[in-house]
Structures are given as structure tokens and as C-alpha cells.
TORDRENFI-601192 format. One record per residue (C-alpha): residue number from 1; x, y, z. Coordinates in pm, 1 decimal, always signed. Each point is the difference from the previous one (the first is absolute). Layout:
% residues N
SITE  num         u         v         w
SITE  NUM         X         Y         Z
...
END
This chain:
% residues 285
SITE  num         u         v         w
SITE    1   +2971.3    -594.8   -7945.0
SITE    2    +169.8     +49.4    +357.9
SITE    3    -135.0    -222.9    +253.0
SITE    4     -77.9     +92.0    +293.9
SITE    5     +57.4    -191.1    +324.6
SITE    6    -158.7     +41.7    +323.5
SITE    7    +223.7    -107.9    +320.5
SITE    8    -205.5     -98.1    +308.6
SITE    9    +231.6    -145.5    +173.2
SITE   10     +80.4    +298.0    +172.9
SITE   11    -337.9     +76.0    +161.8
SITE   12     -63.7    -407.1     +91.7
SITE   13    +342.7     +20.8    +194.2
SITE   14    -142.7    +306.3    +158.9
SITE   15    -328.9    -119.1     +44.2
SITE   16    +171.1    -294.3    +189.4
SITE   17    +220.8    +163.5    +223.4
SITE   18    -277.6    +230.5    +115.6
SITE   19    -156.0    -327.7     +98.6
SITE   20    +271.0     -95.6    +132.2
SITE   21     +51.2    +323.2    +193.8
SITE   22    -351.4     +12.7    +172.3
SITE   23     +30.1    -353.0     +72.8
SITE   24    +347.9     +89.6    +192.3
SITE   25    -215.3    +266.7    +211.0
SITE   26    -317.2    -112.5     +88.1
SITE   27    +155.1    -260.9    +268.5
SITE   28    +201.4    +332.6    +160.4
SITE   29    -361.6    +209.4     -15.1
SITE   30    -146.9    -283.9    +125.7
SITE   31    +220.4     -68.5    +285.9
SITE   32     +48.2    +418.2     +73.4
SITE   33    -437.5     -34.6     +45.6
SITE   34     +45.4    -269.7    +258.0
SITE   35    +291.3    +220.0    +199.8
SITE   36    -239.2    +260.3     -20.6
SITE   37    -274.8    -217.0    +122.5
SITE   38    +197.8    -121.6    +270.2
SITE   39    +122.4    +283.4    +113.0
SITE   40    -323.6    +182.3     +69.0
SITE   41    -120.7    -336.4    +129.9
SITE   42    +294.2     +53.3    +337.7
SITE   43     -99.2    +393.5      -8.2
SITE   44    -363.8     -42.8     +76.8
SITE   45    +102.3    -317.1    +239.8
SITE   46    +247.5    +207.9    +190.0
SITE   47    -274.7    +293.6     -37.8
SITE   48    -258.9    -253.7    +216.0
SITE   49    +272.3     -85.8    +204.4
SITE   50     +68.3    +294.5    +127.2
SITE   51    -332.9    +107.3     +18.2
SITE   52    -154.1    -280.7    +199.1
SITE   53    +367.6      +7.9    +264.0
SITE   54    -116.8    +382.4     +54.7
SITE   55    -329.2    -104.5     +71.5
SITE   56     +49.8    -241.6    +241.1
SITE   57    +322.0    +140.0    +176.0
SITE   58    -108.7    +379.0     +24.9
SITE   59     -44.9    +109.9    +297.1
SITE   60    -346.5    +159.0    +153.2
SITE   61    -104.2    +172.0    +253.8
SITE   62    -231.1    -359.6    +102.9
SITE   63    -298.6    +256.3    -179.5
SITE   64    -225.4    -186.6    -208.9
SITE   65    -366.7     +88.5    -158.1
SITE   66    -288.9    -198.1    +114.3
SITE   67    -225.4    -215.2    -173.5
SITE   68    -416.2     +16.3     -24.8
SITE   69    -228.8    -291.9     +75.3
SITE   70    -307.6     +46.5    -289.1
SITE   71    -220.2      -6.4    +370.1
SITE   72    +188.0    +300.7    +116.2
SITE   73     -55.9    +149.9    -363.8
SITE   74    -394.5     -34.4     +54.9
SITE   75     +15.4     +98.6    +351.3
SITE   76    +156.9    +337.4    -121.3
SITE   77    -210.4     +43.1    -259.8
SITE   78    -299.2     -23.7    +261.4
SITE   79    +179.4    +250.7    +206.6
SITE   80     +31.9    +246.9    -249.9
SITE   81    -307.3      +9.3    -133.2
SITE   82    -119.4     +69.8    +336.7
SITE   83    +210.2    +260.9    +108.9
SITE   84    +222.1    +146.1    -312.2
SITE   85    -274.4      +9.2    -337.2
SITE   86    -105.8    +284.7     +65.6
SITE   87    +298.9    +222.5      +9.6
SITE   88    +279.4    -263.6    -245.9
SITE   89    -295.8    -135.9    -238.9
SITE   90    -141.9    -345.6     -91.7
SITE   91    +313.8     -27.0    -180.8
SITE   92    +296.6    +132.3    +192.9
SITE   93     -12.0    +348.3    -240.4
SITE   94     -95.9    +244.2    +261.4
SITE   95    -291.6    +235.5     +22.0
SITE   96     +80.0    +365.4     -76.3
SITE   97     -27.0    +255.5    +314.6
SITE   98     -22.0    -358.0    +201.1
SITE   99    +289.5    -212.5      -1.3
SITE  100    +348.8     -54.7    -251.5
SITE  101     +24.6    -316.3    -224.4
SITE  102    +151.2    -329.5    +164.8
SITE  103    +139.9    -135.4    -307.0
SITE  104    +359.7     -99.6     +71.8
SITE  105     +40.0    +117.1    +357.3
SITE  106     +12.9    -314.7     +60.7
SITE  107     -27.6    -230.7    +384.9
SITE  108    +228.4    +195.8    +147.2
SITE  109    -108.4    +367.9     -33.1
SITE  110    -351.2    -178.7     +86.7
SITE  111    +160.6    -157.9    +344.2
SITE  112    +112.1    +302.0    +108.9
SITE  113    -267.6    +237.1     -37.7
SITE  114    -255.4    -262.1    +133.2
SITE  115    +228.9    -142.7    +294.6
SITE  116     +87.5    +380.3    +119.4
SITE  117    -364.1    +109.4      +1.0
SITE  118      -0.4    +266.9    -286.3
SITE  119    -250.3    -223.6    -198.7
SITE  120    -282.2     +12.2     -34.9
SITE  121      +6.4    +399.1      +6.6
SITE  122    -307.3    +182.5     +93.7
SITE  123    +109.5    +264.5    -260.4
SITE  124    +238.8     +95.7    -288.1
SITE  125    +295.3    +219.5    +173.3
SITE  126    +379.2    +115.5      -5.0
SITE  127     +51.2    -218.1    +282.7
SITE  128    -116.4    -339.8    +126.5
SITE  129     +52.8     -13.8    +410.1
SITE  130     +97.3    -334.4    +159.2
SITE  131    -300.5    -132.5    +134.7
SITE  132     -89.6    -327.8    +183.8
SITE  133     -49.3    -276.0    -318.2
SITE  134    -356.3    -103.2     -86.3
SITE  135    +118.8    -360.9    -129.9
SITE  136    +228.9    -217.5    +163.3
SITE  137    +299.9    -193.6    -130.6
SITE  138    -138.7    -260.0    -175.1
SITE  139    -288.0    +198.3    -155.8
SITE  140    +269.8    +317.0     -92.8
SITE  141    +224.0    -279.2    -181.5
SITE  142    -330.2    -163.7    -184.0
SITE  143     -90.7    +344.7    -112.6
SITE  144    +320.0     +72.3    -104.2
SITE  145     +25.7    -345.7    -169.9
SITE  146    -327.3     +89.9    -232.7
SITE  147    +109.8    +332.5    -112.5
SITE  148    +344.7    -170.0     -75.8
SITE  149    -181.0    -257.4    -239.3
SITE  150    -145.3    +261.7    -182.6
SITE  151    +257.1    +304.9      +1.3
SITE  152    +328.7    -161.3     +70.1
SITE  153    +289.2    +213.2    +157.4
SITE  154    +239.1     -55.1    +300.2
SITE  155    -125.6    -317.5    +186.3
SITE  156     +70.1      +0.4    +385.8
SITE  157    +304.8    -131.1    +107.0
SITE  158     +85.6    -288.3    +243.2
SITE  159    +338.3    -126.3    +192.9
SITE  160    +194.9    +230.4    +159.0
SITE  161     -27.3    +329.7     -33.2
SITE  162    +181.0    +134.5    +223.9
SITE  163    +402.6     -11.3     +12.0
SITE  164    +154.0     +32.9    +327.0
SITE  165    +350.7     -23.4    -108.6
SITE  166     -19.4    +325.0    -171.4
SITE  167    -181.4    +200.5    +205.8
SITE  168    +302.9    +276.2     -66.1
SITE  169     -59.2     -36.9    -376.1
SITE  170    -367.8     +65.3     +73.2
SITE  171     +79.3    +271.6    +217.8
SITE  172    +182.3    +146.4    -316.9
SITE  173    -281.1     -26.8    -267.7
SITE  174    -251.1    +110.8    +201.1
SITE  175    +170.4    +351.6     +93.6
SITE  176     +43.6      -1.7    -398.9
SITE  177    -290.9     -91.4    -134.7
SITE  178    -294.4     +30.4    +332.1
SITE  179     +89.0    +257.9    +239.8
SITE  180     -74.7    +305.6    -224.9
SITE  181    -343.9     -77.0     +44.0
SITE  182     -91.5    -215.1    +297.0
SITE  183    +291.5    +147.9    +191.9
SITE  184    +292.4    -116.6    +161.7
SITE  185    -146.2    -194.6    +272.9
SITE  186    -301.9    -187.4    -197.0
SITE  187    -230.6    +245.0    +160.8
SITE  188    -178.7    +180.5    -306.8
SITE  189      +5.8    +341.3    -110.5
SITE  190    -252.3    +260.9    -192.0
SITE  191     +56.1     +62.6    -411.7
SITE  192     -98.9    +188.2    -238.4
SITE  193    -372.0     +75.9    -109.0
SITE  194    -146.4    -123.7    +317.2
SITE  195    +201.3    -363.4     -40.9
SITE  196    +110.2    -166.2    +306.6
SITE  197    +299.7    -268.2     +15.4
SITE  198    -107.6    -214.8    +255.5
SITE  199    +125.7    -152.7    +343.2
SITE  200    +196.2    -334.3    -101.0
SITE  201     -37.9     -48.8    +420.0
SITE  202    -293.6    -264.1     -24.2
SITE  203    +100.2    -158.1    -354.5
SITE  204     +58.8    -365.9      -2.8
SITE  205    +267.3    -139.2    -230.6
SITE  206    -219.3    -113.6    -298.6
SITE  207    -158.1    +365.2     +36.6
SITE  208    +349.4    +145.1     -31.3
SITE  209    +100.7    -204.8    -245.7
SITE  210    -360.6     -18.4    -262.3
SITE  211     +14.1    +414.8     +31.1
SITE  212    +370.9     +21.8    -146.9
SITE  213    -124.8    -235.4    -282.0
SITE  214    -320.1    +133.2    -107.4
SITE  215     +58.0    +398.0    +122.1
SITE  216    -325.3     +68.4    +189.3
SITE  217    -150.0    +373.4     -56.8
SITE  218    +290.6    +249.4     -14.3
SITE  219    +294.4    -277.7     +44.9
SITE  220    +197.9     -96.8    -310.7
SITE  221     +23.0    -346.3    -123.6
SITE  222    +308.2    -181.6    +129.1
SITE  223     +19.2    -274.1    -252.9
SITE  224    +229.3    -268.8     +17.6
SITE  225    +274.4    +120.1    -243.2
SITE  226      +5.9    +332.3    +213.5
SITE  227     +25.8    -144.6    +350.6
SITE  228     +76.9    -352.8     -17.8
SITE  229    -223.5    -314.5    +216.4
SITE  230    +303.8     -25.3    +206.4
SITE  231     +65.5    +374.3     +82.2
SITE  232    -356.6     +17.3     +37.9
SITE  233     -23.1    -207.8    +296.2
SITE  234    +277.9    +182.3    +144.0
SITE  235    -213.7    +325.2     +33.8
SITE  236    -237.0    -209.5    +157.2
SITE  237    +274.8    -110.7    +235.4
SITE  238     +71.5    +364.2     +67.8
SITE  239    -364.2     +83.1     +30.8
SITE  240     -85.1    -257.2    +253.3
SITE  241    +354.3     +85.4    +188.9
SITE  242     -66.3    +351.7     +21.4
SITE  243    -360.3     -76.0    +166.8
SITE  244    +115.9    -226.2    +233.9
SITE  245    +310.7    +172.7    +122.6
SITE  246     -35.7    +172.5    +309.3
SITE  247    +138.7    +375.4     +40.9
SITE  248    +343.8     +40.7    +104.1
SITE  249     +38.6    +264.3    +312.0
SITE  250    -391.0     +39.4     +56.2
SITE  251    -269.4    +221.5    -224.4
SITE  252    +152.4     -13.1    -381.0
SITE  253    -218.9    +303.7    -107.5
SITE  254     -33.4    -124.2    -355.4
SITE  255    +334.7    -242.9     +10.4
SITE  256    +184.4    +328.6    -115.7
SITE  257    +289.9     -34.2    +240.0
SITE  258    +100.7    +127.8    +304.8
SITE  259     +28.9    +382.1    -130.7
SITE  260    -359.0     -43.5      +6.3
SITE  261     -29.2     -74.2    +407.3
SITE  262    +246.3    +247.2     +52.7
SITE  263    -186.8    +287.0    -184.2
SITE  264    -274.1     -93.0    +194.3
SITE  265    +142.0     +21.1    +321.3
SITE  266    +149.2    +304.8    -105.6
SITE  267    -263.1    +232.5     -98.7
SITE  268    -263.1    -219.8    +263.8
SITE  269    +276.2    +113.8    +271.2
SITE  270     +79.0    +386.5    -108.0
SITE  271    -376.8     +45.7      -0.8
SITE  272     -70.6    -153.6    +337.9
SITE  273    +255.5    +231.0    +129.2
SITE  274    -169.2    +314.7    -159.3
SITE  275    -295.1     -77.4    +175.0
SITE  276    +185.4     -33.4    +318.9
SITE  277    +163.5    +304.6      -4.4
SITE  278    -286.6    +192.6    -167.0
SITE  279    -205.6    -144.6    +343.6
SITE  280    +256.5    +115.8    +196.7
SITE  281     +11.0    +384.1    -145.1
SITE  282    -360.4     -23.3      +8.5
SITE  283      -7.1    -102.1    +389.2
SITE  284    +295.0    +260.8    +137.4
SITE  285    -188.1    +270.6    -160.8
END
């Protein structure tokens, strides 16, 4: 009878150097996990880095939003119930055929309609006028603190708002993106559907400034990636420039130029002499 022999010798030694094998490799893996480790480690350092230098070296416009006392909170909230409930609702949701929701308008569109007059409105309409403000300053920015609490949105700003080393720059944005509607010289123009675009003439800064952030009525929403803080105050710049100028050569007749005066003179001229010599024919005759 053949006997048969069975050779494991073979598959020990391979059992062994597999050993040996993952043995060899589990340092490398080990140590390739730690370069990983580490290297993600100075990514998210230089990430932070970065971050907080841009932070603290960007520049600004000096614009900053304002912080609420909880006193000026309940002062607002005293306010409103007083003299907004009716038409914006217990809980800043508005009232159908009365008044729009608050939610998210936030401080600023608040400021401005309070501090220019428009609100409280008698009525619902197309157009709020500019009207002499029920509230003043302090009792406008508690009012607008309270429905901030609740509704959040663009907070008032502080610092300066107004840049007047770039007046020219503001000068440029505002014939771009303001004097379609409220005209080239600030002065206000009619719309569409019975809309007006009103005088910038009395506006303070802040007003200028709270109406391109929150878009009152029929004005759009300048937000902050559109028209930067900095370029911003420049329109104010240009605003407050334009109103205080005086007119070069006498009546500006709209700040058009002098074409303007001329066409005036012009026409006022041929038709005084028409009347003269339309006296005179009448008189020899």
C-alpha cells in the first residue's frame, strides 16, 4: 500500500511570511494616517488663519449694526402695541386690507419709515408721503429695537456712513443705480401706477442709507453684496454734496445744465418780443 504524505511546510512558510508581510506594513499605514492627520491639522490652521487676518484687517466703511438694551425692547413693545396692533398684528403677521407682515424687515426698514413720518399711516396706499414723525429718536429706535427681537432683518447701522473721499464714486453709482427714479438731482419723480419716487432733498444720512438696505415701497433692496457698506456711504456722500452745493451761474432749473438756462432765455425772450411787436402793430393801426 502507497503511502501517502502530506507536506505542510509549504503553507506554514506562507502563513509566516504573510505575517511577516503585514507586520512590514502596518508601521508605513500607520505613519501615512498620521501625515494625513497632520496635514489636515495645518489646512484647517491656515484655514482660521486666514479667516480671522480677513476679519480683523478688512476694511469697512466705519458701518456697524447697533445693539438693543432688553429696556429699549419693552419700551418698543409698549409703543407698538399702542400705535401699530392694529394694522401689523399682536404678532408682527399683519392684518389683511390693514397693514403687511413685519417679520424680517428688520430695525432698519422700521427706522426709516418711522423717522421720515410715513408710519403710522392713516391708510393702506401706493404711496406713503413724508410727513413730520410722530415718535422721536429714541422712541423710533426702541420701536424698531422690539420688532427686531421678534422678526429679525437688517439692524440699523452706526459709524460713519458717509464717505467723503469718494464722493465721485458716489456720484457714479447713484446715476447707475438712483437717478432713474428719484432723478438726477435727488429731487423725486412720478412712476408708474400712481407710485411716486420721492425728494431725497430733506433725507438725513441714516434715512438714505436704512432705505437702500431695506427697499421702502417701490425701491429695490440694495443689499450688501449688491452695493457694498463702503460704496454705500459714498452715495450718501454724493447725496448730501449735491444738497448742499450751491448752483453754479444762478437758477439751475433742475441741475440739467446750462442748455437748460439758455432755452429758457430763448423761448422767454422770442416771446417777449412777439408781444412787443404784436403791441406795436396793434397801436400804429
Amino acid at each position: 500500500m502507497k503511502e501517502e504524505r502530506y507536506d505542510f511546510e509549504p503553507v506554514v512558510a506562507a502563513a509566516e511570511r504573510s505575517s511577516e508581510t503585514a507586520a512590514s506594513l502596518t508601521p508605513r499605514a500607520k505613519g501615512g494616517l498620521r501625515r494625513k492627520l497632520a496635514a489636515f491639522t495645518v489646512l484647517g490652521v491656515a484655514l482660521l488663519g486666514t479667516g480671522g487676518a480677513f476679519t480683523l484687517f478688512a476694511g469697512s466703511s466705519g458701518a456697524s449694526d447697533t445693539t438693543s438694551s432688553a429696556a429699549d425692547v419693552s419700551a418698543g413693545h409698549q409703543l407698538y402695541e399702542t400705535s401699530c396692533i392694529t394694522c401689523h398684528g399682536a404678532n408682527l403677521q399683519g392684518v389683511e386690507g390693514r397693514g403687511p407682515s413685519l417679520l424680517g424687515v428688520g430695525a432698519a426698514a422700521v427706522y426709516f419709515q418711522v423717522s421720515t413720518g410715513r408710519m403710522p399711516a392713516p391708510a393702506q396706499g401706493a404711496n406713503e408721503l413724508r410727513k413730520p414723525a410722530k415718535f422721536d429718536d429714541e422712541q423710533t429706535r426702541q420701536l424698531a429695537a422690539y420688532v427686531q427681537s421678534l422678526g429679525g432683518g437688517p439692524e440699523i447701522p452706526t459709524g460713519n456712513l458717509k464717505d467723503l473721499d469718494n464722493v465721485a464714486q458716489g456720484g457714479e453709482l447713484f446715476r447707475l443705480n438712483c437717478a432713474s427714479c428719484h432723478g438726477s438731482t435727488g429731487g423725486g419723480a412720478p412712476l408708474s401706477a400712481g407710485k411716486v419716487a420721492p425728494s431725497l432733498h430733506d433725507a438725513t444720512d441714516l434715512q438714505i442709507y436704512t432705505a437702500m438696505l431695506t427697499g421702502p415701497e417701490n425701491m429695490p433692496v440694495f443689499s450688501d453684496n449688491q452695493i457694498t457698506p463702503d460704496q454705500k456711504a459714498s452715495i450718501v456722500a454724493y447725496v448730501r454734496t449735491l444738497m448742499t452745493s450751491a448752483d453754479p451761474g444762478g437758477h439751475g432749473i433742475g441741475r440739467i445744465g446750462p442748455v437748460s438756462e439758455a432755452i429758457v432765455i430763448w423761448v422767454g425772450g422770442i416771446g417777449v418780443l412777439m408781444i412787443a411787436i404784436l403791441w406795436i402793430g396793434a397801436k400804429s393801426q
